[in-house]
N, C-alpha and C positions, 0 to 999 in steps of 0.2 A: 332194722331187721338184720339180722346174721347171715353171713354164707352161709350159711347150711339149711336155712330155711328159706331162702327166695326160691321164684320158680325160676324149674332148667328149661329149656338151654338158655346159661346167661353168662353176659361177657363184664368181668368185674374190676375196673381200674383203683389199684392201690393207690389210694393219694401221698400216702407216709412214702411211698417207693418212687413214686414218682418226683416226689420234692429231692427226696437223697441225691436223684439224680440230675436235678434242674443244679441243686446247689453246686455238685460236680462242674459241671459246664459253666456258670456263673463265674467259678474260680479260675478257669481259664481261660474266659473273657478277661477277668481284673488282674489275672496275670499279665496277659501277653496286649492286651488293646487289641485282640482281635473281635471279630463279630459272629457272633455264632446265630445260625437261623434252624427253625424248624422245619423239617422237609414234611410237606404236611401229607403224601404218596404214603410215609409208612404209620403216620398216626394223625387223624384229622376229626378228634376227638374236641370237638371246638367249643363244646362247656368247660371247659378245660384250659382254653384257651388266653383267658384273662387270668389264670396263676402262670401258664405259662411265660405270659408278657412280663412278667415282676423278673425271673430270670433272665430272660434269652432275646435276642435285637430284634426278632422280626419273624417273618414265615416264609417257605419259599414252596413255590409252585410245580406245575408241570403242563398247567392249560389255565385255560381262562377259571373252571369256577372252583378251584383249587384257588385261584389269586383274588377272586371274588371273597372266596372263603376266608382268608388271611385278612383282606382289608376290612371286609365286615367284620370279622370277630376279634381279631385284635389287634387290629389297627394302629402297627408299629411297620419296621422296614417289612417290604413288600416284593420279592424277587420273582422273577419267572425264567427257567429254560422250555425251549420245547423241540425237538426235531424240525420240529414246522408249522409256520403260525397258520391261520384262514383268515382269508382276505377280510369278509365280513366283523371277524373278532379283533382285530389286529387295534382301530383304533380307543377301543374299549381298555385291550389291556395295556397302551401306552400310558392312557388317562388313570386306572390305579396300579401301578408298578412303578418301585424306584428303580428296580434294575430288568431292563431286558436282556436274555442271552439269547443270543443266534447260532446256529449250529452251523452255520456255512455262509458264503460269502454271499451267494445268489439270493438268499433269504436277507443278506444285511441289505444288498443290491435293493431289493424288491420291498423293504419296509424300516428299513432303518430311519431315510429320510423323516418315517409319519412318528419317531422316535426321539427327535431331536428337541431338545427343550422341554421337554416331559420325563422324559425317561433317560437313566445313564445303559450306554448301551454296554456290550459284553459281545465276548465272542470265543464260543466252546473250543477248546484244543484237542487236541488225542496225540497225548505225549508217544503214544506205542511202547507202554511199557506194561506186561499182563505180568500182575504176582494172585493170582487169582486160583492157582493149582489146580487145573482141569475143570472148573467152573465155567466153562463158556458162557451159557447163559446169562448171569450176570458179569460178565466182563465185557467191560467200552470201550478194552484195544484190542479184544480179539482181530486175528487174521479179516478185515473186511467189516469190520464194524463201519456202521453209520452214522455213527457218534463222534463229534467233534471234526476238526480241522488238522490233519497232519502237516508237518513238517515242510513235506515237500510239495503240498496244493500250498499252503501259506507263503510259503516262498515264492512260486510259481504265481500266485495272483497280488502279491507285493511288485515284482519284476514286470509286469505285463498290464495291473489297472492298480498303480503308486499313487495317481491322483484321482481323487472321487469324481473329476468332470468324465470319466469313460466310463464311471460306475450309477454318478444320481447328476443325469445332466439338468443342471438351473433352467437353463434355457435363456439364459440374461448376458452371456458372455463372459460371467465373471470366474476368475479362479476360485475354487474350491478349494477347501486344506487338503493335507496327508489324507489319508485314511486313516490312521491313526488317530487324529486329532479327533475324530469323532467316533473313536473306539475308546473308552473309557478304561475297560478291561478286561482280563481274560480267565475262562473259566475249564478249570478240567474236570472227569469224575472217573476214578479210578477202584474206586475199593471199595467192599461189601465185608462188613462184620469182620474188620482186619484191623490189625495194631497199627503202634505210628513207626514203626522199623517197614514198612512195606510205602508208608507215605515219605519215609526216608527216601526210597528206591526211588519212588516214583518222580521225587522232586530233583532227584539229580537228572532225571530224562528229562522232565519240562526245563531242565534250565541248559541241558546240553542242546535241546533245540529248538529253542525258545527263549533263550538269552537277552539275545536283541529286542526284541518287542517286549519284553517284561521290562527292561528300561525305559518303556516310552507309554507307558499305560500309570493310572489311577490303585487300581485292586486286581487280586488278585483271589479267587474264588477254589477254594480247592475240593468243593463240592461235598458230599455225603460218603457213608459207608465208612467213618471212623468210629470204632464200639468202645466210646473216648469213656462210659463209664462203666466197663467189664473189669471183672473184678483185678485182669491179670492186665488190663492195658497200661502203655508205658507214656506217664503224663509228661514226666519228664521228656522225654524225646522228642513229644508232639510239639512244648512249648518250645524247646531248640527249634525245632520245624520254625515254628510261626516266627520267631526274632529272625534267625537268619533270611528268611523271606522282605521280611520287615526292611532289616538295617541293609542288606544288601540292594535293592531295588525299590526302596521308601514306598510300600505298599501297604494300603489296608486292606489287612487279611478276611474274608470267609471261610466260614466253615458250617455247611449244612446238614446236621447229622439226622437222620428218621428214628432210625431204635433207640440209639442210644439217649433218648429223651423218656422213653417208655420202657427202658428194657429191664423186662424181668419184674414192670410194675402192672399186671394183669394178669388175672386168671379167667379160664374159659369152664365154668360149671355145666356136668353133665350125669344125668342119671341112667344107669342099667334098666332096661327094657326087658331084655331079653335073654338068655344063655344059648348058645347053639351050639352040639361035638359035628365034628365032620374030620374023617381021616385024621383024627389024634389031634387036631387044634378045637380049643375048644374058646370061643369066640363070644365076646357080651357085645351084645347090639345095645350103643348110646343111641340119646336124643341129639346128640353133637354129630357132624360130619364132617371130614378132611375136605371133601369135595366143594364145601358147601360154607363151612365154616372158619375154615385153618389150609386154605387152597397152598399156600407153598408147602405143606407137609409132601404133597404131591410134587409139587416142580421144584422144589428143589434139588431131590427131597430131604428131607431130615424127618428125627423122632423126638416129637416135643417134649421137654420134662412133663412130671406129673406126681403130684403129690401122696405119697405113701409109698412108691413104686423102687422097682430096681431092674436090671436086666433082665432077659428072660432065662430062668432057673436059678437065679441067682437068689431066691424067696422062695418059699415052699410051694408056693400055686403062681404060676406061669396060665394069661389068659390073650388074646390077638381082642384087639378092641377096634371095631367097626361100628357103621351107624345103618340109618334106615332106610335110605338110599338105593337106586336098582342099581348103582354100579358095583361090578365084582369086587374091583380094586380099591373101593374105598375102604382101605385099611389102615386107621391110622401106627397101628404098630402092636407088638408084642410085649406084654409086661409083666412082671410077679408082685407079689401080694404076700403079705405075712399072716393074710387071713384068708380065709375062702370069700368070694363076691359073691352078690344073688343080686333078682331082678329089685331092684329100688335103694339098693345103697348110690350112691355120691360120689364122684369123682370129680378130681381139679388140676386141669391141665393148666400147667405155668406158663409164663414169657407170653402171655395172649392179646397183650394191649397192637402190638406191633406187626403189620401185615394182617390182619385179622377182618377185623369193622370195615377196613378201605377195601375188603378183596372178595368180601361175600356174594352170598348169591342166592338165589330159592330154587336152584334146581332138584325136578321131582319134585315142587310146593314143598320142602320141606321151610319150618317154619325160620324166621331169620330169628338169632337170640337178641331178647332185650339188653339193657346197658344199665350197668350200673355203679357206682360209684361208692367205694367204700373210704369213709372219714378215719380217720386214725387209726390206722392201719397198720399190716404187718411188723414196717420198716421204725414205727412207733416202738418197738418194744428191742431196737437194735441201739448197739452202745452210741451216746452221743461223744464221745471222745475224738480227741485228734482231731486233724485237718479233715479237709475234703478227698485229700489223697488217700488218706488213712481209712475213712470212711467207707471210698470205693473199693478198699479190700475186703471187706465184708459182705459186697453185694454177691448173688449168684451169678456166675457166668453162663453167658448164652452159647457157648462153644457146647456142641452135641455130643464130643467127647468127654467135656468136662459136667454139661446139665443132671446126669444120673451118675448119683454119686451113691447110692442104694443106700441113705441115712436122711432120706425126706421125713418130715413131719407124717404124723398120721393125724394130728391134729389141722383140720383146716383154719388159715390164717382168720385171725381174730380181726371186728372191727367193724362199725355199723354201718351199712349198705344203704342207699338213696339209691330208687330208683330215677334214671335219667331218661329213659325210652324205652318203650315196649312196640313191638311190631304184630303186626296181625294177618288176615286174609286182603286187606285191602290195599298192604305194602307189597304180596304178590302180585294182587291184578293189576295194581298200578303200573306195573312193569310192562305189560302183555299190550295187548289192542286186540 
């Protein structure tokens, strides 16, 4: 079946887009010997999972059945960080995780020990270095963040419990190692949809204070938010990054990216319902919702690409597209049209695979969109020449600056659709009690 004939609301992963971008990242594994893991938070799209494994080292977590998820479905390296573990869960996810990360000392104090010889341990940093441009929200060194371990507590609890017998008493009288010795590695997370000139920055802060302790660990984890296959990202730099890492403090590298495994390989289908004027905006009510379907268009916010579209006035018909929802402000944005819309034409919102599926919801019962999977796809009919470098200059970019470029297709992407999952009245109530 075609996009254009399945039913809306449906969320549609290009496989051709999604390979382009597996291959990307593959390349910079067999560049540099580093590891690259899927952060499964921004796409946990897990039929998916077993092409992903053919690329990429492993999955990486954020709680237990996120790491559940990864070991059951593709069952390669298996990471987890989390703020904080629960006593009850803790020895479950030793027994499937190769890597545990601890986000503070007290948590290493309090489960490390039930860690050891199962799992390699890790321990989050917070270099304190924001290039994140008025983002607070997603930034993990804002002023007060609770993310990671700074500087001056790392030092401070180096100085004052150096040996694990004040931190995990044996009880037998024997000397215990460093703390080190049973810290394997350390882990940072700094950057959201950002080039590798920002992980530059950032790497000169982890190593101005962090120095010392990167000589005396295993890996080195430099976490998610690299948009390593945007059309304009700089791979070159990124692999500097990783050698120097490398050859300076004989580290094996991670790198855990979400979008950039998905990005720009999804589209979210939706049909006009409705036409509403009010006070000179004149507004088409979808089956889709920001609120419901595409939640960070709200928290971030941003305005998702969209197929045939352009700025508003920038096309002879300018319409504000919202859904069916009681909330006022579910608006996903303002757009133009080279043709007039009516109730039952088709639209397709881009960049959908990513924060999407993991972030829905059925608020107001509205309904959740089904999944579906399109085989040879868009990125099928884009040049096969050159490298993988070369290749990534061709994809779109997820930058909201760069997404409307008002020379979208009007033709919706070609390519035979499998459905994967449909949702219904019972995946609401399920929810409830």
């Amino acid at each position: 079946m075609q996009i254009d004939k399945i039913p809306t609301p449906a969320y549609v992963v290009d496989e051709g887009k999604l390979i382009k971008n597996l291959e990307i990242l593959e390349r910079v594994q067999d560049d540099t010997g580093c590891k690259i893991l899927l952060a499964q938070k921004a796409f946990s799209m897990f039929c998916e999972y077993p092409l992903i494994g053919k690329y990429l080292s492993g999955t990486t977590a954020s709680g237990l059945y996120e790491a559940r998820l990864g070991r059951e479905e593709m069952g390669k390296e298996n990471h987890i960080f989390s703020p904080a573990y629960r006593e009850s869960e803790m020895d479950e996810i030793a027994g499937i995780c190769d890597h545990v990360i601890f986000n503070s000392f007290s948590q290493l104090r309090r489960f490390g020990p039930r860690c050891i010889g199962k799992a390699s341990i890790g321990l989050r940093i917070n270099p304190e270095c924001s290039t994140q441009g008025g983002h607070t929200i997603y930034d993990p060194c804002a002023p007060g963040s609770r993310l990671g371990v700074t500087q001056e507590v790392f030092d401070r609890e180096m100085e004052t419990s150096g040996r694990l017998r004040s931190m995990w008493p044996n009880g037998d009288g024997e000397r215990n190692p460093d703390i080190l010795e049973c810290v394997d590695g350390l882990h940072f997370h700094t950057l959201c949809e950002q080039n590798a000139d920002d992980l530059e920055v950032t790497l000169e802060a982890v190593e101005r204070r962090f120095a010392p302790y990167l000589k005396q660990v295993k890996w080195l984890n430099m976490g998610g938010g690299h948009h390593i296959t945007r059309a304009d990202y700089d791979l070159e730099r990124l692999e500097k990054c990783i050698r120097h890492m490398q050859e300076t403090y004989d580290l094996q590298i991670y790198l855990e990216p979400g979008e950039a495994v998905a990005l720009n390989a999804g589209y979210l289908v939706t049909e006009v319902m409705d036409i509403v004027e009010n006070g000179g905006a004149t507004t088409l009510i979808l089956d889709v919702s920001a609120a419901c379907h595409m939640p960070d268009v709200l928290e971030m916010p941003y305005r998702p690409p969209l197929y045939g579209s352009g700025e508003p006035h920038k096309k002879p018909y300018t319409y504000r597209l919202s859904s069916c929802t009681c909330l006022a402000g579910d608006i996903i944005g303002d757009y133009s049209f080279d043709r007039e819309i009516h109730p039952g034409d088709r639209l397709y919102f881009e960049d959908m695979a990513i924060y999407s599926m993991v972030k829905n919801n059925t608020f107001n019962g509205i309904a959740l969109p089904s999944i579906w999977v399109m085989e040879g796809g868009a990125a099928q009919n884009m040049s096969q020449t050159g490298t993988a470098h070369g290749i990534q200059k061709k994809l779109i970019s997820n930058s909201p600056a760069l997404a409307d470029t008002g020379c979208a297709a009007e033709k919706p992407p070609e390519g035979e659709c499998r459905l994967v999952k449909k949702f219904g009245y019972a995946d609401f109530r399920g929810r409830l009690s």
